[in-house]
C-alpha positions in Angstrom: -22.4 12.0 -18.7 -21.3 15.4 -17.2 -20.5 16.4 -13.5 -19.2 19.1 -12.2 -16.0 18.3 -9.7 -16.1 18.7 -5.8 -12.8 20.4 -4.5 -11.9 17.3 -2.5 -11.6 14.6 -5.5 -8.3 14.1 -6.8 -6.2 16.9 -7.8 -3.4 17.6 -10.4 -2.4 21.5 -9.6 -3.5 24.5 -8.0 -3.4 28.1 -10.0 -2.3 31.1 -8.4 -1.6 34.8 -9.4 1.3 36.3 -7.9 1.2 40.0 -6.1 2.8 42.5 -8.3 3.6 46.3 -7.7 0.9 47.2 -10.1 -2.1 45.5 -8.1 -4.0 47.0 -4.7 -1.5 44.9 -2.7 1.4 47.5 -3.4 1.4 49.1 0.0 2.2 45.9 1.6 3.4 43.9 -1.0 6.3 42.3 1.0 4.1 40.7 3.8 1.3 39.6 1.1 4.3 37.9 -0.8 5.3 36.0 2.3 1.8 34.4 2.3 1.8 33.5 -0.7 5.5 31.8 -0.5 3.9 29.6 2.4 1.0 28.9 0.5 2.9 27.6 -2.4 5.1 25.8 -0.2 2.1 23.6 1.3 0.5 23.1 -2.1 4.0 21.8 -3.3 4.0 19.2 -0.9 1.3 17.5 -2.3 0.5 18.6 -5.7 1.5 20.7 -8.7 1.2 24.8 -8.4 0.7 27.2 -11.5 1.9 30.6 -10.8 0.3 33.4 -13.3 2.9 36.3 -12.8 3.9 39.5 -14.0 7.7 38.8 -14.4 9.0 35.7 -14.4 12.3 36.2 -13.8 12.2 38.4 -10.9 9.1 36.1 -9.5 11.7 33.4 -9.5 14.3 35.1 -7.8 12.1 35.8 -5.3 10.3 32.9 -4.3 13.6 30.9 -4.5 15.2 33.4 -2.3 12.3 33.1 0.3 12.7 29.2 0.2 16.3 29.5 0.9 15.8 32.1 3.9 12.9 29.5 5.6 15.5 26.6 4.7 12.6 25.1 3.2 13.7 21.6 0.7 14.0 23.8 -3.1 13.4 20.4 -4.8 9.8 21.3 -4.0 10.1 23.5 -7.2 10.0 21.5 -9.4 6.7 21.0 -8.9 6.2 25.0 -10.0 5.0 26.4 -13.0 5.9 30.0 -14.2 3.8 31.6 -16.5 4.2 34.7 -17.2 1.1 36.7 -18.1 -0.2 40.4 -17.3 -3.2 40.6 -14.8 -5.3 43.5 -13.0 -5.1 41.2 -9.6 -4.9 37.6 -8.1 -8.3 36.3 -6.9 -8.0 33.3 -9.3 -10.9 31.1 -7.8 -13.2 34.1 -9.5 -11.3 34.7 -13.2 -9.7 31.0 -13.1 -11.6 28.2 -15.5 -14.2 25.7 -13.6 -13.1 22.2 -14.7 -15.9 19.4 -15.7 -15.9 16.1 -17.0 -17.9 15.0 -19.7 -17.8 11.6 -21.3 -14.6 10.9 -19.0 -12.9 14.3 -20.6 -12.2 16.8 -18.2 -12.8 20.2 -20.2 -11.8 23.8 -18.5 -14.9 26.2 -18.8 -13.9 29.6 -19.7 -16.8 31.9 -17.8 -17.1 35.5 -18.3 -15.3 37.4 -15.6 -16.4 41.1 -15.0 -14.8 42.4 -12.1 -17.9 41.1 -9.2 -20.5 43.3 -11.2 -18.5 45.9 -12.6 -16.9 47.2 -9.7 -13.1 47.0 -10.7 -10.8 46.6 -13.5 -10.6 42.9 -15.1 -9.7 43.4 -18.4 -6.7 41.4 -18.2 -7.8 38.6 -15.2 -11.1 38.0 -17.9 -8.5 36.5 -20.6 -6.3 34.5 -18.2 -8.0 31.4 -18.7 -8.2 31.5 -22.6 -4.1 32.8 -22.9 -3.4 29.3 -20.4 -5.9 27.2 -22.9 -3.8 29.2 -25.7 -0.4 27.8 -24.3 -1.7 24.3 -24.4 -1.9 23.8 -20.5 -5.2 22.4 -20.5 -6.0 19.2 -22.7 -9.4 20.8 -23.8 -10.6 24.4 -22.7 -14.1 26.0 -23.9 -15.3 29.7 -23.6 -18.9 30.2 -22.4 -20.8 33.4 -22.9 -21.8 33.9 -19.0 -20.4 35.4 -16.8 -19.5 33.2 -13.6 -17.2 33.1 -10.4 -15.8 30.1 -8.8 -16.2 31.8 -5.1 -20.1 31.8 -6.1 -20.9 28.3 -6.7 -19.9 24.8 -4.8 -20.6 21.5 -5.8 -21.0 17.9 -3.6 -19.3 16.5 -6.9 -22.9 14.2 -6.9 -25.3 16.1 -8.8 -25.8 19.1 -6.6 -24.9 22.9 -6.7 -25.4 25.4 -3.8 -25.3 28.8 -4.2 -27.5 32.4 -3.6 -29.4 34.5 -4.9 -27.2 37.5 -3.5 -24.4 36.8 -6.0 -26.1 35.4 -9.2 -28.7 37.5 -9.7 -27.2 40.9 -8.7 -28.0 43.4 -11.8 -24.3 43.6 -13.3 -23.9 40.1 -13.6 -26.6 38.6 -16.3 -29.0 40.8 -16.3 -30.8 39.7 -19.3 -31.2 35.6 -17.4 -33.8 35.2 -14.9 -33.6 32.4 -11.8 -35.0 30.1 -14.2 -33.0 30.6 -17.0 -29.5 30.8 -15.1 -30.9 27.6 -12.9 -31.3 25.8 -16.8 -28.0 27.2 -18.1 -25.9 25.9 -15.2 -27.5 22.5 -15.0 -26.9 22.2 -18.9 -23.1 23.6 -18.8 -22.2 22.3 -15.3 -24.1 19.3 -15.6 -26.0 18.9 -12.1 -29.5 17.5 -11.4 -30.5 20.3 -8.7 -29.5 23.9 -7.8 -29.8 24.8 -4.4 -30.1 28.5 -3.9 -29.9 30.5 -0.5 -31.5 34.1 0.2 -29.6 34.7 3.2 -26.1 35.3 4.3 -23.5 38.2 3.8 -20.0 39.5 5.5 -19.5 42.7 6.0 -16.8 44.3 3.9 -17.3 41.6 0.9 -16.8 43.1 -3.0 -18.5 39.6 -4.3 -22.1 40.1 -2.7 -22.0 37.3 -0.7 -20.2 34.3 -2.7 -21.3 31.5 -1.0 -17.8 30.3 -0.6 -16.8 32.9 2.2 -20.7 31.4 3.8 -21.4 27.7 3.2 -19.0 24.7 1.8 -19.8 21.0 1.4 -16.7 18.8 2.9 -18.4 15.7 1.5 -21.4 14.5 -0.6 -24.0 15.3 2.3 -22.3 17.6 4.8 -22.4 21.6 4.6 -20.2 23.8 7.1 -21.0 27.3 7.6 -20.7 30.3 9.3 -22.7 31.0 12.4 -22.8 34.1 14.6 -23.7 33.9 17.9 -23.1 37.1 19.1 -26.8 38.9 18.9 -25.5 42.4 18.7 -23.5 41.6 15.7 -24.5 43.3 12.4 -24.4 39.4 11.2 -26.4 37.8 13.7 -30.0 37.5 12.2 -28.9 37.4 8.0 -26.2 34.1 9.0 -29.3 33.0 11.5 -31.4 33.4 8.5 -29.3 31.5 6.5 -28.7 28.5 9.2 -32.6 27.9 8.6 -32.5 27.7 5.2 -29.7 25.0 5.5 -31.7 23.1 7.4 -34.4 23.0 4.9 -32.5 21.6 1.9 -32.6 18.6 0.8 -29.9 15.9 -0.5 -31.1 13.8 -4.1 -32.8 11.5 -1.9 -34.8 14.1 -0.2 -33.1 14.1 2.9 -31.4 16.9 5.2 -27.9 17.7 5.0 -25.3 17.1 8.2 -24.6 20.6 9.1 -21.3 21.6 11.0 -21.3 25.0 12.5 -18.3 27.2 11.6 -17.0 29.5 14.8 -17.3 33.2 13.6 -14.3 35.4 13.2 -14.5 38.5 15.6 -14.8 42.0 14.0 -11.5 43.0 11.8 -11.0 46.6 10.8 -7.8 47.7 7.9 -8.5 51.2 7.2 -11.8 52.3 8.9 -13.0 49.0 7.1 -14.8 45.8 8.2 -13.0 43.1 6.6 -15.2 40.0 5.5 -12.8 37.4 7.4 -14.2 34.1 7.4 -12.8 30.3 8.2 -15.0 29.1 5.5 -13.0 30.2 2.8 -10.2 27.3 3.0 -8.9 25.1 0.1 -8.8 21.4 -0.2 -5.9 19.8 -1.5 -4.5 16.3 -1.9 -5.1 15.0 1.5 -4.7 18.4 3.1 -6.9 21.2 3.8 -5.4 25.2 4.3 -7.5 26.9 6.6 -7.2 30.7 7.1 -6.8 31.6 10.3 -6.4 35.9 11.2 -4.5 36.0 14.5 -8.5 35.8 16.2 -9.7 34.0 19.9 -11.4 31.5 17.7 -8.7 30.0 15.5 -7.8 27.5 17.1 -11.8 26.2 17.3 -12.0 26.8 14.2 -8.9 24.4 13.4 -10.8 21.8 15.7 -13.9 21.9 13.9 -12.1 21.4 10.4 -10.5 18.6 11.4 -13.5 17.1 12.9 -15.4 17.2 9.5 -12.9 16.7 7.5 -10.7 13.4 9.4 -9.1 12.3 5.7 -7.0 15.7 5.4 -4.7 17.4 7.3 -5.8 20.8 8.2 -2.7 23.6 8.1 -3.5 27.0 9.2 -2.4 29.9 7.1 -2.4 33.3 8.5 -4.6 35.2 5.9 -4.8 38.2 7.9 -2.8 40.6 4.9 -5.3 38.5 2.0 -8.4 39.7 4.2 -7.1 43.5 3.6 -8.3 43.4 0.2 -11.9 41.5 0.9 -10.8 38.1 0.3 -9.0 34.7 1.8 -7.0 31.9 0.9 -10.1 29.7 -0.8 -10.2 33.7 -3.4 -6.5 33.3 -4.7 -7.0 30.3 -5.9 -8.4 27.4 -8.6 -7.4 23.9 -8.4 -7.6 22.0 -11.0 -8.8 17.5 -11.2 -7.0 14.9 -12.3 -6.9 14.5 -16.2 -7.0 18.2 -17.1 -3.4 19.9 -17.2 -1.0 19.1 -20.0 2.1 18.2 -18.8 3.8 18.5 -22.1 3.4 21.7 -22.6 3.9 22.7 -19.0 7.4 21.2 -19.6 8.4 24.3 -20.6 7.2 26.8 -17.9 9.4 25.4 -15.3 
């Protein structure tokens, strides 16, 4: 028996990379820092956090530092690993290993990371996962030849994977795999009965071509949220209207429609001259909370409500991801969580 995990099951940790001078988040690396400090904060309250950084030392001193300025309890990190490896960035959801369970074993699948296509450096952020399986942090870790992001897929944790057409089958990725091979592969690796694959979607401003977790997210088993638009002389209005109606025509295992909750749609933001892809879709479950990026916008606090609505079992904190959006991604991008049964706390002992 193999299944792919949904986000909300029962968690052990959550990976994270932390900013350093040498990434695109250099000209405001202070304020990006101070996000992530509030991020790992939450996560600490109710689960174990991984930090992937560049120094350890001076990572240390600094987060410690921060929790001492906010007056925040610093018995909370305990519950933080440093590890200290080199990377080209920090959107771990995209390089970070996608557990599964098979036979009751949770293994960590090593996909092929390749900078969204080829579009920017990943040397380093591609051998993450295997240098963590190398230090004995997982209890079992395997290295598949394809190339995969966790933004692009999402999983109902019962059998069923949504994700688009957009991302997978862009040129850069697998070109050599048709629909029908990469529909095989990922039922055979990931171990889901269907695939269900959009056409339809996209944000403005996004490096991933359209990973379906800045669009569409289950919450449970038969219940998708996504983005909607209904501003008609918005660049978005007809693709996410597009997408809306293909939504409605999937199907659950027992052939029936999902519950769809409409997301509220985050008004145009601009860093730069650019669009930025700014989404509330893009939020992480944890252990019996739920961080939701929020970007200083008339419809945060809607989108809060909505959350909360779907999702009554967590606690919805908002996180102000409006220095993450600068660089084309949110809160959901930076990071990986990982099940129950998977970390090895032994050897973790030794990163604190």
């Amino acid at each position: 028996m193999k299944k792919i995990f949904a986000e909300w099951e029962k968690q052990e940790g959550i990976l994270l990379a932390f900013p350093h001078q040498d990434s695109d988040w250099n000209p405001y690396l202070k304020e990006v820092r101070a996000t992530y400090c509030e991020i790992i904060y939450h996560i600490l309250q109710v689960e174990c956090c991984l930090l992937v950084c560049k120094d350890k030392n001076s990572t240390q001193e600094y987060i410690k530092n921060y929790f001492d300025t906010k007056n925040w309890n610093p018995q909370l990190l305990e519950n933080l690993y440093w590890i200290e490896i080199p990377s080209n960035d920090t959107w771990t959801r995209d390089f970070g290993g996608i557990t599964i369970s098979h036979n009751n074993k949770n293994i960590v699948l090593d996909f092929g990371f390749n900078g969204w296509g080829l579009k920017f450096t990943s040397n380093l952020d591609n051998q993450i996962t295997r240098k963590l399986a190398k230090l004995g942090i997982f209890k079992a870790c395997k290295t598949k030849n394809l190339i995969l992001e966790g933004g692009s897929i999402e999983s109902n944790g019962a059998g069923i994977l949504l994700t688009n057409t957009q991302c997978l089958l862009e040129n850069n990725r697998n070109p050599s795999y048709t629909k029908r091979q990469l529909n095989k592969k990922l039922k055979k690796y990931l171990g889901v009965q269907e695939i269900l694959w959009l056409n339809s979607g996209y944000l403005s401003g996004d490096d991933t071509d359209s990973h379906i977790d800045t669009l569409a997210r289950f919450v449970d088993k038969k219940t998708i949220v996504y983005v909607g638009c209904l501003d008609k002389t918005d660049e978005h209005y007809f693709s996410l209207l597009a997408m809306k109606k293909e939504l409605r025509n999937l199907r659950t295992l027992e052939n029936k429609p999902f519950k769809l909750i409409e997301l509220p749609f985050v008004s145009a933001k601009y860093y730069g001259g650019e669009r930025l892809p700014a989404t509330y879709a893009n939020f992480l479950f944890l252990n019996k909370t739920l961080l939701l990026p929020i970007y200083q916008d008339s419809n945060d606090a809607l989108a809060i409500e909505v959350l909360q609505s779907a999702c009554p079992n967590h606690k919805v904190i908002p996180i102000d991801c409006s220095v993450l959006i600068r660089q084309h991604g949110s809160l959901h991008c930076i990071s990986m969580q990982f099940p129950k049964g998977t970390l090895n706390f032994k050897a973790l002992k030794s990163f604190k």
